[in-house]
Structures are given as C-alpha cells and as structure tokens.
C-alpha positions, -999 to 999 in steps of 0.1 A, spaced: -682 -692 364 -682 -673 329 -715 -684 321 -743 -660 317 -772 -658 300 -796 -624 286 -831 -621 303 -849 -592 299 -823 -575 279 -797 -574 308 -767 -603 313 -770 -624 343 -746 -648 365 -757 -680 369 -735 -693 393 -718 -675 424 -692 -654 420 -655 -661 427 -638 -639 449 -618 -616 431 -637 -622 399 -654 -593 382 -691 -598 380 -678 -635 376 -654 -630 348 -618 -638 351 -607 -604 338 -628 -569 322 -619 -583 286 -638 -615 293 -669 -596 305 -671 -571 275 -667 -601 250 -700 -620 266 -718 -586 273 -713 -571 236 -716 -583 200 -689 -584 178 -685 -559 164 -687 -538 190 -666 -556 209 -640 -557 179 -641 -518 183 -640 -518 224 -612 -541 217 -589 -519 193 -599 -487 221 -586 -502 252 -553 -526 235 -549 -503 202 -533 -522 173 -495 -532 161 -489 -522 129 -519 -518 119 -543 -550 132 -549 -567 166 -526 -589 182 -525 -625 170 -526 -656 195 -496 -680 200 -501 -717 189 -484 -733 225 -472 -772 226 -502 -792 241 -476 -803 270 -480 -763 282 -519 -767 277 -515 -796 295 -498 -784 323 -523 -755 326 -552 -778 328 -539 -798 353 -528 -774 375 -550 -748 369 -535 -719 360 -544 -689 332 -527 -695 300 -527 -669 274 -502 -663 244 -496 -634 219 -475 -619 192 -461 -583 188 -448 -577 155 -428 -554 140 -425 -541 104 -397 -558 77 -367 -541 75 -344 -544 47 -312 -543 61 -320 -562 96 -333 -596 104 -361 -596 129 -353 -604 166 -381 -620 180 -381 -628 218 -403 -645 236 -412 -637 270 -427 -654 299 -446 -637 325 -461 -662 362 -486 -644 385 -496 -670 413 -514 -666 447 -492 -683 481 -498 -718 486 -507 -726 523 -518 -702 551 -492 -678 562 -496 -694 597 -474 -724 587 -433 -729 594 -417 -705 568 -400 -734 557 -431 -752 540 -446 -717 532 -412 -712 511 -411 -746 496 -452 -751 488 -445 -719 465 -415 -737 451 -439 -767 441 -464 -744 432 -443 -728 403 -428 -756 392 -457 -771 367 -459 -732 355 -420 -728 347 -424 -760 331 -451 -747 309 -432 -718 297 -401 -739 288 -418 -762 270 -435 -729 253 -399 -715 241 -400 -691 268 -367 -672 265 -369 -647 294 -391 -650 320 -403 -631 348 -415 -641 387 -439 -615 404 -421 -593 434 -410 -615 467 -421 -643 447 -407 -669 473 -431 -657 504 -468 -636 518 -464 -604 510 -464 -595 548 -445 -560 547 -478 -546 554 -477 -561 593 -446 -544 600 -437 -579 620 -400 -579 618 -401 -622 618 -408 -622 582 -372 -611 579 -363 -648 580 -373 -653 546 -349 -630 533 -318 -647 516 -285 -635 500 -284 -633 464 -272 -668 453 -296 -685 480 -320 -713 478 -348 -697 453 -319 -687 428 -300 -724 432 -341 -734 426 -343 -713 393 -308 -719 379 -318 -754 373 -343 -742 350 -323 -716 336 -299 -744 320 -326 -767 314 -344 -747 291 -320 -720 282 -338 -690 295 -332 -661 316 -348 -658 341 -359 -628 368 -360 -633 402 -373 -609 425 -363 -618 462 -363 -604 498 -326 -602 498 -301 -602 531 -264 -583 522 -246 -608 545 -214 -589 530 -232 -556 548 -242 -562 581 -270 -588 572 -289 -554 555 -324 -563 537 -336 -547 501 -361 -553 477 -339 -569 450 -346 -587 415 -317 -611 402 -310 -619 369 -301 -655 361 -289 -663 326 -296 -686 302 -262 -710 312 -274 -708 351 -253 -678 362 -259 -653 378 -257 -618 357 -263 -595 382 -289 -578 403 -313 -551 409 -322 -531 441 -358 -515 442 -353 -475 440 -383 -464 449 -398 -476 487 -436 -469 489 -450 -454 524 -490 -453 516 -509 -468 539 -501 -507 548 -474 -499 518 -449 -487 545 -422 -511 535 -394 -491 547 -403 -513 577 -382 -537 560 -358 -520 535 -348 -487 523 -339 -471 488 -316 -494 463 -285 -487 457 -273 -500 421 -290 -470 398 -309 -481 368 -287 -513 355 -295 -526 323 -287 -564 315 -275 -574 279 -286 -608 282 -285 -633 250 -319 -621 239 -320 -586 248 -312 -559 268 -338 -561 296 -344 -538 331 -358 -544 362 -384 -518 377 -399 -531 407 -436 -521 419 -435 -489 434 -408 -475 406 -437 -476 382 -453 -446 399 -422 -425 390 -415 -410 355 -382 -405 356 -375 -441 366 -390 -449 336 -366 -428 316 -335 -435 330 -338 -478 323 -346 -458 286 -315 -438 282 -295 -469 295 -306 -490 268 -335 -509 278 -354 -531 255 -378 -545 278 -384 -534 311 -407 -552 336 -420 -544 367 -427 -574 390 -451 -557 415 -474 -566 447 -508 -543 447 -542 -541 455 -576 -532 442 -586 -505 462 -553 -487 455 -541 -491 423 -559 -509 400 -571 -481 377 -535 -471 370 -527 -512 371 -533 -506 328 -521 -470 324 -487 -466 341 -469 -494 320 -484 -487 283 -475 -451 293 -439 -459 298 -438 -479 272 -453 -453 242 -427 -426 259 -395 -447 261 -400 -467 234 -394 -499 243 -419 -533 260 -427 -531 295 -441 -561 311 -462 -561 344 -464 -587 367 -486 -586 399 -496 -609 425 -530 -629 429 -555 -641 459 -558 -629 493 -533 -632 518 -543 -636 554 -520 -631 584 -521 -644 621 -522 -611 634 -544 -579 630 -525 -544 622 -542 -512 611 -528 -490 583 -528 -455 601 -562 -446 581 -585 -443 610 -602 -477 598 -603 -508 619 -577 -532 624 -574 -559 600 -556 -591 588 -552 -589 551 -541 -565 528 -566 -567 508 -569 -584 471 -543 -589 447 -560 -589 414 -533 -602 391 -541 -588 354 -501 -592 342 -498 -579 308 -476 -567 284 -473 -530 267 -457 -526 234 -439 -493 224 -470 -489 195 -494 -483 226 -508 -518 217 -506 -545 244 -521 -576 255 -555 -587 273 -542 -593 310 -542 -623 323 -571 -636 351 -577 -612 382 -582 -640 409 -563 -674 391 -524 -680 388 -511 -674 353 -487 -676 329 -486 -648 298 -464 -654 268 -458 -632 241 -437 -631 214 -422 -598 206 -400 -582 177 -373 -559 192 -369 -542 161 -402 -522 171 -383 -505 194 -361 -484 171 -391 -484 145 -408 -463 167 -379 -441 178 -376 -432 137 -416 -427 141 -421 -404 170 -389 -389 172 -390 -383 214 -354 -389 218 -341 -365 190 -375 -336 209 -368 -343 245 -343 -313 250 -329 -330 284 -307 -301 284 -332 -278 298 -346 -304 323 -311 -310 339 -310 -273 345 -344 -272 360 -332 -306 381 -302 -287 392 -321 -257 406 -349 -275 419 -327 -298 440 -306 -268 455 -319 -252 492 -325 -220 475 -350 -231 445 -372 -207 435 -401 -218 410 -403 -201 384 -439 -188 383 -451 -156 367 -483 -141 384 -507 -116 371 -501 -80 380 -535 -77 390 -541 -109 412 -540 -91 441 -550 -50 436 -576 -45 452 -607 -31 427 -605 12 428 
C-alpha cells in the first residue's frame, strides 16, 4: 500500500488506497520520506518533530516477541527515546511509556456483550506487546471498552457504562500485576454510589493491580455530533495528579485539550506526563491533532501523550448533527496518529492514521526540570495578575478593560 514509484517526475500509487490512508501512506511522515530525498527529508524531519538535545530522536530496539505480536496481529509498532542531559547530582529517571490506538472489533449492531468482549480480545495481543517491551505506564484511548456512539444521542449505549472497579478494570488489573505497569483506563463510568450518574472518567490502575484513583473529564464538547452532554456532564475531581511508582502522571481527556488553562492547572499540580486519551475526527480536528499537545507540552514543561481512536464506526441508525447536512450513520473517520510531545518541542512521528497501534517511548523525566532552569516560564508567569483578571472577569459586573481611540468615532470637521 506504500509502494510508489516516480514517472514523469511526479510519485504515483500503485495499488488502491486504504481508507483512511493518506495518498496510501499510513501516516504524513511516511509519505514525505518516499516523496523527498534525504536530505531534504532529514530537514522536513527536524521542522515538523524539532530535536532533543540537540539531534533527532533515536528508535527503541523492542524484544522480537513484541515484533512478533505486531506482525501477527497486525498492528503499528513504533518505539522511541527522549533523552535528557547528565546531571551531576541526579541519576536519570527513564520511564517508558506505552501508548494502544485500535479501531472496534465487530459491527456496532451486535449484543453489547460481544461488542465489549471482541475489544477485550482485540487488546490483549497489544498489551501483551508492550509488556514484553518494558512498558511501565501505559495508556488506552477514551471509552476504550465500546463505539464511540455519543454522537447518536441513543440513550441504550448507556449500558455499557460500568462503575469504576468493573469488568474492563478487573480485565486490566491482571495485566497491571503481570507485568508491573500502570496502567490508564478511560471508561464510560456509572456512580452506582450517586444515583447510577454517568461521566467520562479515566482510572488509574497501579503497578501491584490497585486501583489509585480516578479522573472525571472537565471539559464536555457540544460541536456538532460532539454533543456528549447527551450522556454526561462536567467532572467533578479537579485536576488530580497521580504519583505513581514511575512518575507523577495526569489525565486530560479529549475535549480538555482544547482548553489552556486545563493544561496549566495538571502543570502547577505536579504533572510529569500528562495524556490525553481522546476520540476525534478528520474533518474537525486533525490540523490541531499535532499542535495542541507539543503546545502544552513546551508551556508546561512536562510530556504529554496523545492517544486517539482509529477506523470508522458505523451505527444502525441515521442521526444528523444540527449542521443542515443530511442525516448520516457514522461519525466520520478516526485517523489515529498517537504521539508523544516532549517539553523540548521535540516529539515523535505518530503512529498509522487507519491501523491499530502501539507507540513506545522511552523518556527521561529529568527533562522536565531541565527545561524549567532553561526557559524560566514558571519563575515569568506573574499568575498574580491573571487571578485578578480571573476574578473580575467571572463577576456579573466585568468590564473589559479596553482603551479606544479618541478619535474612533468624531465625525471628520
């Protein structure tokens, strides 16, 4: 499907392409390797994933069990390595990090139950992989255990909300204990403590196979078939971040990306690495897909891994969106293209656009505070004056402060 060949000085495919490839690549990185020489390429490259400390990022030299694995079952496999410069008076603390984006397994019109469990079987070759990698932390894309059907506003897909020690976290704590690594779990989850209430949560499993906690989406998108409030409102637990045994690590789901501030606050709390397990489209996002994260990371300092969804997901039943277009049963394409951002502005190629994936990386923590000394944007941030503005801006009576020109509107003697 990558093959192409150069005929009158312009590349063409020689096959059909995949839907959800681009132009028959699995992601843009692969096309602008085969369409430009090397060096050019080599300079592309260091323009669109910039550099850590000073060079590109190396690859990771995985077990031949994970390549096996990813062969077999055919998912993306790609591994890197964010370093950090040698300190003198602090060891290095190298994580590694595991990232699965993976399409649903059967059509959406089959019992919930074998919808549920085919992802189940789906992501168990893939986990495998990234234990057998070393994987120390790894992340599941948003309502990894079902179709992301919030966009019919059909109030059956409740059912496959579950509390928060349910039957996908009893799934992942076996793996959690197997191969020592935390893992993050984003759910559909049902308070049955709160009158059965449904939100948009992530929990945290550890290493040993507890549970460390959990996180509640903050931010609930209402654009276009992104009306999920639907389903769920606005979390509840803040910006919560979890010291694990490899790191403190936040949880900011889809939508939260969009928002600055969200950013910040998993920041001032602490936050190492920060991912955002997310659900979105082509024709809506994908543009800011590479932005938003490597942007949060350079102004908080810290890794920020993004994980989104792949394939198209069709459902029994037509809805429209409330954009004067047709009714329609999909939601369009989920293009994948996980990566990771470092706090450098460097970060990885993403991962394929239309296959499931797993993306490991290796990452020194000590980058983190490296780049604090460096750039200085907690010591410059004068918070001070931004609380005040905060505080005005959120009373009845705010008044912006703009100053217009005398002259704007006298009229000409």
């Amino acid at each position: 499907m990558e093959k192409m060949e150069e005929e009158n000085g312009k590349l063409e495919e020689t096959q059909l392409s995949p839907a959800g490839s681009i132009c028959g690549f699995t992601s843009l990185h692969h096309l602008l390797k085969a369409s430009l020489q090397p060096h050019l390429y080599q300079e592309v490259s260091r323009l669109l994933l910039g550099l850590n400390c000073g060079r590109p990022l190396g690859n990771i030299a995985l077990p031949e069990s994970a390549k096996a694995l990813s062969l077999k079952h055919g998912f993306d496999l790609q591994a890197y390595c964010f370093s950090a410069d040698k300190e003198q008076l602090r060891e290095s603390r190298i994580v590694r990090v595991g990232l699965i984006q993976n399409s649903i397994a059967i059509q959406t019109t089959a019992p919930f139950s074998e919808q549920r469990r085919s992802i189940f079987e789906k992501l168990k070759p893939i986990i495998d992989a990234a234990g057998a990698s070393g994987v120390n932390i790894l992340c599941l894309q948003e309502a990894w255990t079902m179709p992301f059907a919030f966009c019919t506003r059909e109030k059956r897909w409740c059912e496959f909300a579950e509390p928060v020690d349910g039957e996908s976290t009893q799934f992942l704590q076996d793996f959690a204990q197997k191969y020592n690594m935390v893992i993050v779990s984003p759910i559909l989850e049902r308070d049955v403590k709160h009158g059965e209430t449904i939100w948009n949560t992530a929990v945290i499993i550890g290493n040993n196979g507890n549970i460390i906690g959990k996180h509640r989406k903050n931010h609930i998108p209402r654009v276009g078939d992104f009306n999920e409030s639907t389903y769920y409102m606005e979390g509840n637990t803040g910006h919560p971040v979890f010291e694990t045994a490899y790191g403190k690590i936040a949880i900011n789901i889809c939508y939260g990306r969009h928002h600055p501030l969200n950013w910040l606050a998993f920041g001032l709390n602490g936050a190492e690495i920060v991912f955002n397990p997310s659900a979105t489209v082509g024709e809506l996002s994908e543009p800011m897909w590479p932005i938003e994260a490597r942007n949060a990371a350079i102004a908080n300092s810290y890794f920020v891994a993004s994980i989104n969804r792949v394939g198209t997901e069709i459902f029994p039943n037509a809805f429209t969106s409330g954009d004067e277009k047709p009714q329609h049963a999909d939601f369009g394409h989920f293009y994948g293209s996980s990566h990771i951002s470092a706090p450098d502005a460097s970060c990885t190629q993403s991962l394929s656009r239309y296959q499931d994936g797993l993306l490991i990386s290796d990452m020194d923590l000590n980058l983190c505070r490296q780049l604090k000394d460096k750039w200085g944007f907690r010591m410059t941030a004068r918070y001070e004056m931004y609380t005040e503005l905060l505080e005005r801006y959120i009373r009845s009576d705010f008044e912006p402060q703009v100053v217009s020109d005398p002259l704007l509107n006298k009229k000409p003697s």
